[in-house]
TIDRENRO-602805 format. One line per 5 residues: number of its first residue (from 0); their letters; for each residue x, y, z of N, C-alpha, C, O, CB. Coordinates in nm, 2 decimals, decimal comma, m for minus. Glycine has a CB too. Example, Ala and Ser with C-alpha at 12.3 -4.5 7.8 and 13.67 -1.06 7.14 Angstrom:
2
0 = AS = 1,32 m0,57 0,78 1,23 m0,45 0,78 1,32 m0,33 0,78 1,42 m0,33 0,85 1,13 m0,45 0,90; 1,28 m0,22 0,71 1,37 m0,11 0,71 1,29 0,00 0,79 1,34 0,11 0,80 1,41 m0,06 0,57 $
***
This chain:
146
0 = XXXXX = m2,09 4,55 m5,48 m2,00 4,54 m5,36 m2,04 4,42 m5,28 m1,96 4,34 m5,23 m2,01 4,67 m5,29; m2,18 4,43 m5,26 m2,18 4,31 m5,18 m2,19 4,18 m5,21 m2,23 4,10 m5,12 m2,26 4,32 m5,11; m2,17 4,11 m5,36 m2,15 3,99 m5,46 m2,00 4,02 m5,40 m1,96 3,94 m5,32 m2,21 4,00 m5,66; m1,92 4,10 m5,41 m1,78 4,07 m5,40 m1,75 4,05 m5,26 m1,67 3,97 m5,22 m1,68 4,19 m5,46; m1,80 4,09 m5,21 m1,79 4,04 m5,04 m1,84 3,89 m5,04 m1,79 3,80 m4,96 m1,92 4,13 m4,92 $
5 = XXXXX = m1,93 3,88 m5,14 m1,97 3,70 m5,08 m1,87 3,62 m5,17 m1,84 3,50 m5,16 m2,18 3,64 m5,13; m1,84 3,69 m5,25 m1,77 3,58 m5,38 m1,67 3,58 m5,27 m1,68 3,49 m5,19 m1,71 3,65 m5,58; m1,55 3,68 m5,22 m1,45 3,67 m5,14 m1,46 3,59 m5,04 m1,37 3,51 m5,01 m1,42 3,77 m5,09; m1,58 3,60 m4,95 m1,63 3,49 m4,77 m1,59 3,31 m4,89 m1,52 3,21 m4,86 m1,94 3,51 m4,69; m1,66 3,34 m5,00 m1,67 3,19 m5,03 m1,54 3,13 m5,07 m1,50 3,03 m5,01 m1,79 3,16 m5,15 $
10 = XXXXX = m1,46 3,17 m5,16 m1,31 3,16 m5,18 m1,24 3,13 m5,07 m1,18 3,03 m5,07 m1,26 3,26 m5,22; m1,25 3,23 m4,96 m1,19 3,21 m4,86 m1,22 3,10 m4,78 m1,14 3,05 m4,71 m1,20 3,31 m4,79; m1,34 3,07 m4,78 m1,39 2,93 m4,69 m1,35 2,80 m4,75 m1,33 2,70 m4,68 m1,56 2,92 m4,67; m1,34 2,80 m4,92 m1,30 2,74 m4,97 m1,17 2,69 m4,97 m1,12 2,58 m5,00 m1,35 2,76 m5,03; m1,09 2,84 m4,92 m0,90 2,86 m4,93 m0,86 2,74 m4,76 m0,78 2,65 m4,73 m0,83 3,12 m4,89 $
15 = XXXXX = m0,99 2,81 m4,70 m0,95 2,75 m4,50 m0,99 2,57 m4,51 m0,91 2,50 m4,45 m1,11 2,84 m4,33; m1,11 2,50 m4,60 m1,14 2,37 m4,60 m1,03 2,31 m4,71 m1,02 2,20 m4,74 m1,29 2,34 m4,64; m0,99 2,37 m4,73 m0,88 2,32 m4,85 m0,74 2,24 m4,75 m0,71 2,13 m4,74 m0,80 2,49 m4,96; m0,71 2,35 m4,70 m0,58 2,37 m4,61 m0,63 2,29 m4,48 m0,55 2,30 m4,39 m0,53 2,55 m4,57; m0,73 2,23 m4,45 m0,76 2,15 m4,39 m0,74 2,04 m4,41 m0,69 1,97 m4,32 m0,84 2,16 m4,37 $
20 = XXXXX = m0,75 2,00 m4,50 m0,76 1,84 m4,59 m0,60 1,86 m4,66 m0,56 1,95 m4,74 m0,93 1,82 m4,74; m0,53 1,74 m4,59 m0,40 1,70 m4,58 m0,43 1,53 m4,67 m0,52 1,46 m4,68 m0,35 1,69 m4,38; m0,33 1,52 m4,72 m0,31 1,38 m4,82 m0,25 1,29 m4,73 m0,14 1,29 m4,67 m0,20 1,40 m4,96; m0,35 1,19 m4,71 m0,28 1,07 m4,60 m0,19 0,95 m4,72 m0,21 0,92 m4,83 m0,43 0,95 m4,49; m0,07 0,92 m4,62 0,03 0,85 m4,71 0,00 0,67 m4,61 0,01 0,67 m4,48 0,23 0,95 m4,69 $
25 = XXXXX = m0,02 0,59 m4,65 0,05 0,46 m4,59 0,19 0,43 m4,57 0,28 0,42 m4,65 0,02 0,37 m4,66; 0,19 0,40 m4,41 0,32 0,41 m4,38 0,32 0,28 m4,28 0,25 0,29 m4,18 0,35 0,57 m4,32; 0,37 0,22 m4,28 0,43 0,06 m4,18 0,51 0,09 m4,07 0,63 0,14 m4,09 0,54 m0,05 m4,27; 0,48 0,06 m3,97 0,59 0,10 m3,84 0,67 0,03 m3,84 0,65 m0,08 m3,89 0,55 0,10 m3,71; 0,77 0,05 m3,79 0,86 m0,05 m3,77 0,92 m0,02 m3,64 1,04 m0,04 m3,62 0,95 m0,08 m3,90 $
30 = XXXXX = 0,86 0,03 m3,58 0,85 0,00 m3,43 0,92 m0,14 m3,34 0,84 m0,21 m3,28 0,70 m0,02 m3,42; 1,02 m0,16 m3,33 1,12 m0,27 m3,28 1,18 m0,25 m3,14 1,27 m0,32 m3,11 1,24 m0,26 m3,38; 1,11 m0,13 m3,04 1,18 m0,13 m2,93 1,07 m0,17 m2,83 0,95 m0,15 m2,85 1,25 0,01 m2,90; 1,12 m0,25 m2,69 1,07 m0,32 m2,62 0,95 m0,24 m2,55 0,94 m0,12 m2,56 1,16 m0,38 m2,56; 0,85 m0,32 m2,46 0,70 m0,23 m2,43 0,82 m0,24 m2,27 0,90 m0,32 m2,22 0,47 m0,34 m2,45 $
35 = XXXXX = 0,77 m0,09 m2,23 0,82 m0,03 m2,10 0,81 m0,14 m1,98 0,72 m0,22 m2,00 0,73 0,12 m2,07; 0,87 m0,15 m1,85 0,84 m0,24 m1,77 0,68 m0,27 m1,75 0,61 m0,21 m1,84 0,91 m0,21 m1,65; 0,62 m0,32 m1,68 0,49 m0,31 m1,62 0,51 m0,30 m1,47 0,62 m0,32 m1,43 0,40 m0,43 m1,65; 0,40 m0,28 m1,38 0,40 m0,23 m1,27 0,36 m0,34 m1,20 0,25 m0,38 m1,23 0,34 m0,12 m1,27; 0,44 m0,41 m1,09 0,39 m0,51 m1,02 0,31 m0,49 m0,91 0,33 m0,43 m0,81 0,48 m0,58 m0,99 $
40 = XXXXX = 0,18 m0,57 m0,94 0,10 m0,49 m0,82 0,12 m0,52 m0,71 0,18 m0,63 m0,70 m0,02 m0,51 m0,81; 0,10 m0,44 m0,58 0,18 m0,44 m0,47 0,06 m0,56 m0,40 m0,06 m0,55 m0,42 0,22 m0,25 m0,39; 0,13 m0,70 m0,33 0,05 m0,77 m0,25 0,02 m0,73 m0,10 m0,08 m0,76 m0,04 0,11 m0,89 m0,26; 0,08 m0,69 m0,07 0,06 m0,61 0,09 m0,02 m0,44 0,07 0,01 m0,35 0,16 0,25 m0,59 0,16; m0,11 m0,41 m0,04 m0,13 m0,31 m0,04 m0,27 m0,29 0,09 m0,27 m0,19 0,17 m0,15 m0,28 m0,17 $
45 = XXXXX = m0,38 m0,40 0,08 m0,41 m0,33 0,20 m0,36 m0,35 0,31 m0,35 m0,25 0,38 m0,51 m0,35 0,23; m0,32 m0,43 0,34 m0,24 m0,49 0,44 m0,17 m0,30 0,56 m0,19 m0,25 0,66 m0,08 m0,61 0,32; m0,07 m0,29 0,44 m0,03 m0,13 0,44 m0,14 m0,03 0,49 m0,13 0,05 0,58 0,01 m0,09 0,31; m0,25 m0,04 0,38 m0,33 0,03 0,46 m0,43 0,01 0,59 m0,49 0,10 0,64 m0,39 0,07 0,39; m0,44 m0,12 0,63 m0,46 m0,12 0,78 m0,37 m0,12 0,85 m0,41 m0,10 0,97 m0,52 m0,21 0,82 $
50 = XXXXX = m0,23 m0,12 0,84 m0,16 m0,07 0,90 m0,15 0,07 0,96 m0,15 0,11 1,07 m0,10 m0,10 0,85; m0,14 0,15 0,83 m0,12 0,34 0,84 m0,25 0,31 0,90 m0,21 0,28 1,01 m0,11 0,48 0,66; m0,39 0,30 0,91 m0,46 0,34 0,99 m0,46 0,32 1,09 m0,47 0,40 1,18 m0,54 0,34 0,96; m0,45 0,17 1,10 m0,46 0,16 1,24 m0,35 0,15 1,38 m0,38 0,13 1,50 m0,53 0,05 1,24; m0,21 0,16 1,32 m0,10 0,12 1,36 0,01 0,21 1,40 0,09 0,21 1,49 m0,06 0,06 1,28 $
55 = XXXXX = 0,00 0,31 1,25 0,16 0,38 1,25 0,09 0,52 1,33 0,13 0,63 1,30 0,25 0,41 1,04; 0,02 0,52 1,41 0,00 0,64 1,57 0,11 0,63 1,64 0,19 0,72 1,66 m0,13 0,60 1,69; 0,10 0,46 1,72 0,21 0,44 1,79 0,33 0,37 1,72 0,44 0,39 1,77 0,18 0,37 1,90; 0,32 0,29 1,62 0,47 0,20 1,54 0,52 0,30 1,47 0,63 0,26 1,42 0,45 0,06 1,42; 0,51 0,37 1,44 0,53 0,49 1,37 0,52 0,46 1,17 0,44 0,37 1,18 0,71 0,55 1,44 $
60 = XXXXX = 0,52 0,47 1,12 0,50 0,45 0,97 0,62 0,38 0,92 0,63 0,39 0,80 0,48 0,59 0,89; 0,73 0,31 0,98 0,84 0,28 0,96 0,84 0,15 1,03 0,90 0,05 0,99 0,93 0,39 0,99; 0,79 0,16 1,14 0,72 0,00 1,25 0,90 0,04 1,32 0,97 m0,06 1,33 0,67 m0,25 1,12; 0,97 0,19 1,37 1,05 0,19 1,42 0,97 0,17 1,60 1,03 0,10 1,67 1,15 0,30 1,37; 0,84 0,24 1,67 0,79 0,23 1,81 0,86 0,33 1,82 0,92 0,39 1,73 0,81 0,11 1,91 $
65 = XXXXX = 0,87 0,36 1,98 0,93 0,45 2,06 0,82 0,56 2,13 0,70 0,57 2,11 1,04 0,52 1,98; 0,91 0,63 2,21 0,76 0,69 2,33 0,68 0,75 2,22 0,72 0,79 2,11 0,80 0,84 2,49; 0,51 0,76 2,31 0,41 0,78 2,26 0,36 0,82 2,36 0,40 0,77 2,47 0,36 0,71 2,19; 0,26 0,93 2,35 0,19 1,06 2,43 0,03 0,96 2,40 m0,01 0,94 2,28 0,21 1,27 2,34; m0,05 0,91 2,52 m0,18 0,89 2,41 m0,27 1,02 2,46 m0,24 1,09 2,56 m0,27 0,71 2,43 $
70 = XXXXX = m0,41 1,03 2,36 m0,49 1,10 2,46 m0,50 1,13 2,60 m0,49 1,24 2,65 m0,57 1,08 2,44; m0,51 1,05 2,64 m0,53 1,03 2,81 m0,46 1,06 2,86 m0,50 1,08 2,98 m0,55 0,91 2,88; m0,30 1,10 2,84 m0,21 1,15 2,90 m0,10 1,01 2,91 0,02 1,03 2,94 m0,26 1,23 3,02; m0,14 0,93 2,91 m0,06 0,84 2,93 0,07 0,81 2,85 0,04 0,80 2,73 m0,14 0,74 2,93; 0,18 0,80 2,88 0,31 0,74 2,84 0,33 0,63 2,79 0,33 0,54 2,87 0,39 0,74 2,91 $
75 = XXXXX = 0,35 0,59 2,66 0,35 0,45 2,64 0,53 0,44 2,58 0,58 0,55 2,57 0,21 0,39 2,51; 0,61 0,33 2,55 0,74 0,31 2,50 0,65 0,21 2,41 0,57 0,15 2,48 0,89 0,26 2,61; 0,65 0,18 2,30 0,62 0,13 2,21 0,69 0,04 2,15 0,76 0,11 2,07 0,60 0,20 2,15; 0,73 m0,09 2,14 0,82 m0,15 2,07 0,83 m0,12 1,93 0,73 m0,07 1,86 0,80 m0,28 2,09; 0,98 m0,15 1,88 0,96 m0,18 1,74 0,95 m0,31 1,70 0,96 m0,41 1,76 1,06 m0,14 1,68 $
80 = XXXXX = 0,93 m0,27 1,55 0,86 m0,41 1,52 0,99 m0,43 1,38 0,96 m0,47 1,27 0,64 m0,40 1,48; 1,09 m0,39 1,42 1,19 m0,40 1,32 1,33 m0,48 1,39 1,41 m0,52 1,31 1,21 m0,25 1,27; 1,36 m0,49 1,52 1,43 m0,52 1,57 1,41 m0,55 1,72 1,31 m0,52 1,78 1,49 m0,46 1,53; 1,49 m0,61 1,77 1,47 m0,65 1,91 1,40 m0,74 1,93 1,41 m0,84 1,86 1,43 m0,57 1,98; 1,31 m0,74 2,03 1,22 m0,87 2,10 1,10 m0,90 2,00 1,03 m1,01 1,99 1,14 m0,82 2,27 $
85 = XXXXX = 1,08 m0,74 1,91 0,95 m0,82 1,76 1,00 m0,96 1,72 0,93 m1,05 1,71 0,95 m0,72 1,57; 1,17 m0,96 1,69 1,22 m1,07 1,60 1,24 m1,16 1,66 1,33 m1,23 1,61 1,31 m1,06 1,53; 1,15 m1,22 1,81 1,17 m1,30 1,86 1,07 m1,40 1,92 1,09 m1,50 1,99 1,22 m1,24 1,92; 0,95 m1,34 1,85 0,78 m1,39 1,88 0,76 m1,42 1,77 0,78 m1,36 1,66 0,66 m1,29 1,92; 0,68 m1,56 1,79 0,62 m1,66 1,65 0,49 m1,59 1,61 0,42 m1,54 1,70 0,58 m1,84 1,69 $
90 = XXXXX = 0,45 m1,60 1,51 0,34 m1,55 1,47 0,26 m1,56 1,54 0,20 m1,46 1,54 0,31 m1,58 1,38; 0,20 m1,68 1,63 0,10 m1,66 1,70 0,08 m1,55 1,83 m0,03 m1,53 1,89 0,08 m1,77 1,73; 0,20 m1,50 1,85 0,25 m1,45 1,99 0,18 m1,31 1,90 0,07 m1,26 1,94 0,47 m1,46 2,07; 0,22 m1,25 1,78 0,17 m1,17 1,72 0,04 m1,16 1,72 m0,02 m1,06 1,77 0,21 m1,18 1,62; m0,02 m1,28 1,66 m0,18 m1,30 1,67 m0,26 m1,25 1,78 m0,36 m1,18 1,78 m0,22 m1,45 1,66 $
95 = XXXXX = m0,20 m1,30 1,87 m0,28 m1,28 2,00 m0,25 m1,15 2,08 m0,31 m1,14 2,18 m0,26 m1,40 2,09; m0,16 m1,06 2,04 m0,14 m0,92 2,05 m0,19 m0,86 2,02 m0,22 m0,77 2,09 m0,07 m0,87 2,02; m0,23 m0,85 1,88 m0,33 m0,77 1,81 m0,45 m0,80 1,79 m0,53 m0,72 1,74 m0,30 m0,76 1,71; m0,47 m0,91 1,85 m0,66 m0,95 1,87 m0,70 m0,86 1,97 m0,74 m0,74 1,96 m0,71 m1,13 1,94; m0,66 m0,95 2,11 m0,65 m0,92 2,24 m0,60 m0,80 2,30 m0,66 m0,76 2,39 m0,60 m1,01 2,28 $
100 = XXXXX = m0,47 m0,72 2,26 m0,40 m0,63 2,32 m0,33 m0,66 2,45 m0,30 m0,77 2,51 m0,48 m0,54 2,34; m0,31 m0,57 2,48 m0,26 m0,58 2,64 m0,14 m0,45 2,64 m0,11 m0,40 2,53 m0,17 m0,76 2,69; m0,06 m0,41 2,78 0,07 m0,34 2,74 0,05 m0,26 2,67 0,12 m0,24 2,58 0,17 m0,40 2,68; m0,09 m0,17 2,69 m0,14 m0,06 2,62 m0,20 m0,07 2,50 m0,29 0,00 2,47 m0,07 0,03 2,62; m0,14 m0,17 2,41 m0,22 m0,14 2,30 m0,37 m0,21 2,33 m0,39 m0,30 2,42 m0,13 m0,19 2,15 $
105 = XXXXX = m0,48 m0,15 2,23 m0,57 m0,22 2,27 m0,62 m0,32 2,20 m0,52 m0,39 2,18 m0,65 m0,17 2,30; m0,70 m0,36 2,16 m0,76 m0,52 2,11 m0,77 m0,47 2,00 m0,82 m0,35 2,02 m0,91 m0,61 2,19; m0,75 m0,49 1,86 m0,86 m0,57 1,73 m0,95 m0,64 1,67 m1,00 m0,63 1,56 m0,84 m0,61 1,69; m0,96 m0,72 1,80 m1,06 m0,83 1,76 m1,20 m0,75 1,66 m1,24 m0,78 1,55 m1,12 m0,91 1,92; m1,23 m0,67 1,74 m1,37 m0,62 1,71 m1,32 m0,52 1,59 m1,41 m0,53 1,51 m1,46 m0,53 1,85 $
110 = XXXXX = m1,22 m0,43 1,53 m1,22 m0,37 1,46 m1,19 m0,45 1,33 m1,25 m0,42 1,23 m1,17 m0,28 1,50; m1,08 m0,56 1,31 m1,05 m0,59 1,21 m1,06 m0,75 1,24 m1,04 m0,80 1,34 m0,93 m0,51 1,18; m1,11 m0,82 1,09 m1,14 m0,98 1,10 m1,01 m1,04 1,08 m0,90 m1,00 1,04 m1,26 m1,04 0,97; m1,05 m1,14 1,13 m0,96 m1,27 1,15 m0,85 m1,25 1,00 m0,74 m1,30 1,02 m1,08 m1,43 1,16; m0,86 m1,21 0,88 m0,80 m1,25 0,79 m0,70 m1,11 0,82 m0,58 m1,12 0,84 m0,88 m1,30 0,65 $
115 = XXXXX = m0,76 m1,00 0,83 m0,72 m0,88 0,80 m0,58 m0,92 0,89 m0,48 m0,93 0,83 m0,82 m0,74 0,84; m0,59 m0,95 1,04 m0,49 m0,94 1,12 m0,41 m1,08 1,08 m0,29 m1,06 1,10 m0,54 m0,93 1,26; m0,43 m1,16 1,05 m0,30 m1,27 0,94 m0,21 m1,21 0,84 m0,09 m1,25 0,83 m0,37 m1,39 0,82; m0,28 m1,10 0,76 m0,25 m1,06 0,67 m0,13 m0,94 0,70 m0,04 m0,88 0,63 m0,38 m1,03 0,61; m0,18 m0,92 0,87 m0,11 m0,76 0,89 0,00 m0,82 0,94 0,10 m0,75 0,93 m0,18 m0,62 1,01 $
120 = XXXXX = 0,02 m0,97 1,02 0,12 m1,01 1,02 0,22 m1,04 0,89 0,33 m0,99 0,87 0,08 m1,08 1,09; 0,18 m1,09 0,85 0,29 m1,10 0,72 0,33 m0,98 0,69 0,46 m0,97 0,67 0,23 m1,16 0,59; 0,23 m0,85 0,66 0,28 m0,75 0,65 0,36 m0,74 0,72 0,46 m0,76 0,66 0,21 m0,68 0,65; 0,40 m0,71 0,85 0,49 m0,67 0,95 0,66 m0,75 0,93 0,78 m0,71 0,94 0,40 m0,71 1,11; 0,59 m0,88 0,89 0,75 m0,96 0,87 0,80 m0,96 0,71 0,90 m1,01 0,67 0,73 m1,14 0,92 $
125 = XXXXX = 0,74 m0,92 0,66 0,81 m0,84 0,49 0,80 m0,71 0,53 0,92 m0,69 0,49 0,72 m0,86 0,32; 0,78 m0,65 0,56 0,80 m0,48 0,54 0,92 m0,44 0,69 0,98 m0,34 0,71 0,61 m0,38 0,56; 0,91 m0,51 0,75 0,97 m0,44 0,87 1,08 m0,56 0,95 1,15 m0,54 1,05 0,83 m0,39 0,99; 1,06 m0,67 0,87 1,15 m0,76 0,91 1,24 m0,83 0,79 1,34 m0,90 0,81 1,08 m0,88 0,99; 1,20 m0,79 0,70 1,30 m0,87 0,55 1,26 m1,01 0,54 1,33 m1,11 0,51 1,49 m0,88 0,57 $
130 = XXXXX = 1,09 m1,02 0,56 1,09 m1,17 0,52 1,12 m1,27 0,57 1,10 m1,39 0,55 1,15 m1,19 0,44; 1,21 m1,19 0,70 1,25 m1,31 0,81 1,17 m1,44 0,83 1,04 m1,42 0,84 1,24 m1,23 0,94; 1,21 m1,57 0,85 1,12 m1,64 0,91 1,11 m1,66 1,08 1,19 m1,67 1,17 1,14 m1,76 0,86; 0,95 m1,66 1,07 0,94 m1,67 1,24 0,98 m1,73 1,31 0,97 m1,85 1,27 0,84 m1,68 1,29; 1,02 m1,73 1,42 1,03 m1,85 1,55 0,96 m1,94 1,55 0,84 m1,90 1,54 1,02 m1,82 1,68 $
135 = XXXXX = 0,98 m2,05 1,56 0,91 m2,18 1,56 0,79 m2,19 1,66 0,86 m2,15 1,75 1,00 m2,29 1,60; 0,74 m2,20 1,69 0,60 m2,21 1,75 0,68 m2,27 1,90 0,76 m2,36 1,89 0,45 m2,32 1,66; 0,65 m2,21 2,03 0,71 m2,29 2,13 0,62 m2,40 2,22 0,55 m2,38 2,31 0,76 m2,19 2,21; 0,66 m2,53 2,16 0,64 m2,65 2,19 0,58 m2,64 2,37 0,66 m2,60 2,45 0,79 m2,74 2,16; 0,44 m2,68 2,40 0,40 m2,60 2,53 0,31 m2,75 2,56 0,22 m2,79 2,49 0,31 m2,42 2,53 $
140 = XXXXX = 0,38 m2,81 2,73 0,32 m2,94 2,73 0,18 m2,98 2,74 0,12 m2,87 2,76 0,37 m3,01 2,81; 0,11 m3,07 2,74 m0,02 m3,08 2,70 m0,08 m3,07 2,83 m0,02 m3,13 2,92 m0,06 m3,20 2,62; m0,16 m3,03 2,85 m0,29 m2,99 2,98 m0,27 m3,12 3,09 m0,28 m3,24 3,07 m0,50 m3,00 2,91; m0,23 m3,07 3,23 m0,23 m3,18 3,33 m0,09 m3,20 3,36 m0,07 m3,24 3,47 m0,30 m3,31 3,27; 0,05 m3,19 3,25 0,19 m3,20 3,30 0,25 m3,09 3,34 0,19 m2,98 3,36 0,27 m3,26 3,22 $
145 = X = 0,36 m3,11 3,36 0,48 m3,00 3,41 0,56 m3,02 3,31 0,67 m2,96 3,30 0,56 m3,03 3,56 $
***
């Protein structure tokens, strides 16, 4: 009885490694359809994210502004930065908003470097202005005239 128990386990192990082992065939693809888009990497990605962090509190995540509650209790109206008087300041007028502050918002200088805030400008004028080109720098006479 127990030779037929082992003769059976071994057959059987022999029946399961059998049915395992499949006959491979050579086969040629002929594979002829195109490779899927690729993904263009986004150039304003951090950019975006110093923005959402440091920005869209008061521009809102859309850079539409509008009233804002801050801690302190204070009321702020927020510009947008999609229309109106944004699309009317040259980049440097930008620059020196976001260094310096003023009009409630407060300074950058110390949180984010010199490149970060170039960078958040451009951000601001592709994402929230279409690329627009800025206003010409306004021609301001040299020290000593009127």
């Amino acid at each position: 009885m127990m030779v037929r128990s082992l003769v059976l386990s071994v057959v059987l192990l022999l029946v399961l490694s059998a049915a395992g082992c499949t006959a491979t065939t050579k086969t040629t693809s002929t594979n002829t359809s195109t490779p899927g888009p690729v993904a263009t990497p986004d150039a304003f990605a951090a950019s975006r994210a110093t923005f959402m962090k440091n920005c869209k509190e008061c521009h809102g995540g859309k850079g539409e502004g509008g009233p804002v509650k801050l801690e302190d209790g204070t009321k702020l109206k927020v510009p947008s930065l999609r229309e109106g008087h944004a699309l009317h300041h040259p980049d440097s007028d930008f620059l020196k908003q976001i260094t310096k502050g003023g009009d409630g918002m407060p300074a950058f200088k110390d949180k984010l470097k010199p490149e970060e805030i170039d960078d958040l400008v451009r951000f601001i004028r592709h994402e929230f202005q279409a690329d627009m080109n800025p206003p010409a720098e306004s021609a301001k006479p040299p020290k000593g005239t009127k």
